[in-house]
C-alpha positions in Angstrom: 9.5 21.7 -32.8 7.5 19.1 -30.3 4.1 19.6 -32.2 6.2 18.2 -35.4 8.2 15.5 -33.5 5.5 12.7 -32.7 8.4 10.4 -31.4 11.2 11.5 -30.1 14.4 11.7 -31.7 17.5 9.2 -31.3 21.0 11.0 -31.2 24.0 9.2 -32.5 27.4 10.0 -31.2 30.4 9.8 -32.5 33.9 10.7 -30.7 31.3 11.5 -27.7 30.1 14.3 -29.7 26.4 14.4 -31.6 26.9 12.9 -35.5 23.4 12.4 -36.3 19.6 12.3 -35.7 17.0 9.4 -36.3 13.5 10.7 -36.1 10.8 9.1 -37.6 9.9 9.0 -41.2 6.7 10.9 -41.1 8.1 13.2 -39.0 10.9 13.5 -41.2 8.8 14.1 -44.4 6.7 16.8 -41.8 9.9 18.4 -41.3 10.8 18.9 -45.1 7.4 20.0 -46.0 7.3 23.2 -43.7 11.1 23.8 -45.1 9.5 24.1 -48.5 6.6 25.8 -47.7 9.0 28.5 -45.8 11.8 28.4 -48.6 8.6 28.9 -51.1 7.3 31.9 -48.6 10.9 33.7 -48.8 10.9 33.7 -52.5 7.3 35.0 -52.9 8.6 37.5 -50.5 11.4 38.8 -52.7 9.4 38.6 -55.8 7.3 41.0 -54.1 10.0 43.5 -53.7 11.0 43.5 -57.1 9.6 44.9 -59.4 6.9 42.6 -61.6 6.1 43.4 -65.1 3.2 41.0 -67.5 3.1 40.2 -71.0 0.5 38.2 -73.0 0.5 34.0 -72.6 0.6 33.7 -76.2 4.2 35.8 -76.6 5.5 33.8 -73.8 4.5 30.7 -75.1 6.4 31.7 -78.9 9.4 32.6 -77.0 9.4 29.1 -75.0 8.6 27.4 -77.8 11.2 28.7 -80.6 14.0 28.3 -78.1 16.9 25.8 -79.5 
């Protein structure tokens, strides 16, 4: 986590317990990036383990484009 955090983050409490995080925004837009790009890996992972099947471009693009 300290090779994302260039700055480091200011807790707020609230009833003496932790209620939030203030990091910066770069860091913060770091942060969401690498959540996609592992959210994206888990999904390319389960495709994976399904079972994958093609058809030709052109019948997918009559199906798409005769929907209501």
């Amino acid at each position: 986590m300290s090779k994302i955090l260039k700055t480091k983050p200011q807790v707020i409490m609230k009833n003496g317990r932790p209620s939030a995080v203030i990091i910066d925004i770069k860091d913060y837009k770091q942060l969401l990036e690498r959540l996609e790009d592992k959210e994206d890996i888990a999904d390319i992972e389960k495709m994976r383990k399904g079972s994958l099947y093609f058809r030709k471009f052109d019948d997918f693009l009559a199906e798409h484009n005769n929907a209501p």
